[in-house]
N, C-alpha and C positions, 0 to 999 in steps of 0.2 A: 456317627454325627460328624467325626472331626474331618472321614473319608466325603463327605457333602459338603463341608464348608471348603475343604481343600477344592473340590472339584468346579465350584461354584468359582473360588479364585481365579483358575484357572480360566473358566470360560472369560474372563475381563480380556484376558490379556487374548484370545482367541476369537473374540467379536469386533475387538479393538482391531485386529490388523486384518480380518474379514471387510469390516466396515473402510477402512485405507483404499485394500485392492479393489471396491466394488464401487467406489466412490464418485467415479466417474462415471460410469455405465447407468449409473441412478441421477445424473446432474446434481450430485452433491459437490459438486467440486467447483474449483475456479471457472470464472467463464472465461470464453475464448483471449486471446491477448493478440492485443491490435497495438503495439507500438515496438519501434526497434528494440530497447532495452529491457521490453517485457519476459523474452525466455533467457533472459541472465537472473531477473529476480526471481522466476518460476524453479530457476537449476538449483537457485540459491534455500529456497524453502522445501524442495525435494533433498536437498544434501541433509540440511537441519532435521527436518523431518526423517526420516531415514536413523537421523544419531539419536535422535530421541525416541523412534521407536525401538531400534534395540534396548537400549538402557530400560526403556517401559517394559519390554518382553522380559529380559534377566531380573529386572525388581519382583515382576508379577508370579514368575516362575518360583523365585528365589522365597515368595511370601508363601506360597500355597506349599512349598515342600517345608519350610520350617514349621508351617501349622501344624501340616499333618504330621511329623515327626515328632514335634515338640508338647503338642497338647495330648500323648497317650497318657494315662497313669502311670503314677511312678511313685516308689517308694523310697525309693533313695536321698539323702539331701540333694538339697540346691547347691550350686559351686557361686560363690560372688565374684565379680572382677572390676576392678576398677578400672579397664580397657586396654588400650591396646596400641603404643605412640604409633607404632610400626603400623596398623590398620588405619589409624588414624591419617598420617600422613597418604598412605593410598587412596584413602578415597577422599582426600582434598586436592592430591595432586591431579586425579584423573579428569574432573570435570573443572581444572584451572589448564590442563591440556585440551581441551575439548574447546573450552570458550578462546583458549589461541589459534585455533585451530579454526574457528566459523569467525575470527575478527579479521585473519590475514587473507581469509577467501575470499568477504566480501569488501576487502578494500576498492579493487579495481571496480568494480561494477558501482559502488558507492560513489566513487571519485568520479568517473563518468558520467553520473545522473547530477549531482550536487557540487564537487567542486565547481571552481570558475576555471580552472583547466582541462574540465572536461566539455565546456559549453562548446556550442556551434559557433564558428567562426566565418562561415562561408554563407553564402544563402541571402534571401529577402531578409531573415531575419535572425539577428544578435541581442545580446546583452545592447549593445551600445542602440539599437534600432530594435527594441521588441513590436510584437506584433499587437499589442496591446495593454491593458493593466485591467485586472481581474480583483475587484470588489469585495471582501465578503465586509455582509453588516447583516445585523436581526432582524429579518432572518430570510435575506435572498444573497443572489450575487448578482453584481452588474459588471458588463464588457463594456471599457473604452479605448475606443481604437484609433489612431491618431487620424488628422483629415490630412488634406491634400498638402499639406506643409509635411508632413511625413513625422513629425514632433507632438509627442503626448503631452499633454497641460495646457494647450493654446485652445484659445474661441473654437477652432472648427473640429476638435473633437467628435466623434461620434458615441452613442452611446446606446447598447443592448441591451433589457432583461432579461436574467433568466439564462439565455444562451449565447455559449461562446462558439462562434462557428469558425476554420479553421483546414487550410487547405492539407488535401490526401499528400503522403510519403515527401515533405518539408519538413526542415526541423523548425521547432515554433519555439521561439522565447517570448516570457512575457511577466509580465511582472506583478507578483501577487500582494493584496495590502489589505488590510484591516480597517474598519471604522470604526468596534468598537471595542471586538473583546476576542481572544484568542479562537480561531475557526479553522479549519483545515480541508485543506480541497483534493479531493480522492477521486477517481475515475480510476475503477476496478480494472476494465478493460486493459486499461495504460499500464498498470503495475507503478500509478503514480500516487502519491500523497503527499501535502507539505502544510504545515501549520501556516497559517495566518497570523501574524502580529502585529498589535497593535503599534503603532510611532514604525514597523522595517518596511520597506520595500524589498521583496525576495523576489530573485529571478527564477525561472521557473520553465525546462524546458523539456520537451519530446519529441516525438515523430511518429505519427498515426497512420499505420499501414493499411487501414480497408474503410472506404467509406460508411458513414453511417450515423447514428444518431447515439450516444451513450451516457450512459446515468452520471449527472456531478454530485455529490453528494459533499456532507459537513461531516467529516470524521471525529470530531472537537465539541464533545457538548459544552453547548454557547448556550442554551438557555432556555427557556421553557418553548419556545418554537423550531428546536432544535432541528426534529425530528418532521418537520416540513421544512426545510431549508434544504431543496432540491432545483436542478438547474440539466440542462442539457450542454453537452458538450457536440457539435454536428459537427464530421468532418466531411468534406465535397471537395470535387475537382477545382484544380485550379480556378478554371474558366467560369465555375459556380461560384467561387469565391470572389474573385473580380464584380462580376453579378451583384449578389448579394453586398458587398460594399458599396457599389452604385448605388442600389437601390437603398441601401442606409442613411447614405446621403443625401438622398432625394425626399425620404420621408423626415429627415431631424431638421433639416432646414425648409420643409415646405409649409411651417407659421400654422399647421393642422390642415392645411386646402388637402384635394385629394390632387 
């Protein structure tokens, strides 16, 4: 019996890293990554992962051979211990070297996405000129994108449901805000995600490598509509983008006429 529950142990940690390599081959995995910054967060949870499969590997190894060793019959006493400083400091220090170790890696790549030293300086659009201001409230998002004054909060704003449309390979700032309650706005694609707060204005930027149409979604349960509170993010050429702002234009101030 003890040789079955040993073996049994074992298959955990043998399905576990089966199921890793095969992961992809079955679309269990991430989907494709459509922004510059995307294969630094991908390298980043490959590294992580990785350290935590091993440590999973030697736990699971380490459980299935004490079983099987330890639950034979035995006629002998028991030995008691009241432990062990010297083991004890081991395995406190190992995984406070580990967490030093995945905090110093992912500085640079953190600081790149989120500082304000790692924002876009050059381009149509900055912190100081974003490309718009991104909504969340219960339970949609709205896009508004400044009008022909070039400046968000004035009369000639424009304003989207739903989706934020957004030209190919630019860096896009723009600035994310809340109406009621803590929300957070993820596009898997992007390797991007960032709370929604209530009273911040957070700046918020990327750069979308391949046209297309990609899931926004509320990573932040907000509340019983949570889980419909979905939105498209479109990214198109330049010259569709120009487009498509015309044509926003034409529909917000056209009083409903066609």
């Amino acid at each position: 019996m003890r040789l079955i529950a040993s073996l049994l142990l074992l298959a955990v940690p043998i399905l576990g890293v089966y199921t890793f390599m095969t992961a992809a081959d079955h679309d269990w995995w991430f989907p494709p990554a459509y922004s510059t910054f995307a294969p630094d967060i991908d390298w980043l949870f490959d590294f992580i992962m990785y350290m935590v499969a091993f440590t999973f590997i030697v736990t699971e190894v380490a459980l299935a051979w004490f079983v099987f060793k330890y639950s034979a019959k035995r006629n002998d006493k028991g030995v008691f211990t009241h432990g062990s400083h010297k083991l004890e400091m081991i395995w406190t220090a190992i995984p406070a070297v580990a967490l030093l170790v995945i905090a110093f890696t992912q500085m640079e790549t953190f600081a790149k996405i989120k500082f304000a030293s790692g924002f876009p300086t050059q381009g149509r659009f900055t912190r100081e000129k974003p490309i718009a201001q991104v909504w969340a409230s219960q339970f949609d998002w709205r896009t508004r994108y400044p009008g022909d004054d070039g400046v968000l909060g004035t009369v000639d704003d424009l304003e989207a449901s739903y989706e934020f449309v957004v030209p190919v390979n630019e860096d896009i700032v723009f600035e994310l805000r809340s109406r009621d309650v803590i929300h957070s706005w993820f596009v898997p694609e992007f390797r991007l995600k960032q709370d929604a707060l209530p009273g911040h204005t957070i700046p918020v930027w990327f750069n979308a490598t391949k046209e297309g149409s990609y899931d926004l979604v509320c990573a932040e349960l907000c509340g019983w509509g949570h889980y419909k509170m979905s939105g498209r993010v479109r990214v198109v050429s330049a010259q569709e983008f120009d487009a498509y702002q015309a044509d926003l234009k034409a529909k917000w101030f056209s009083n409903g006429k066609e």
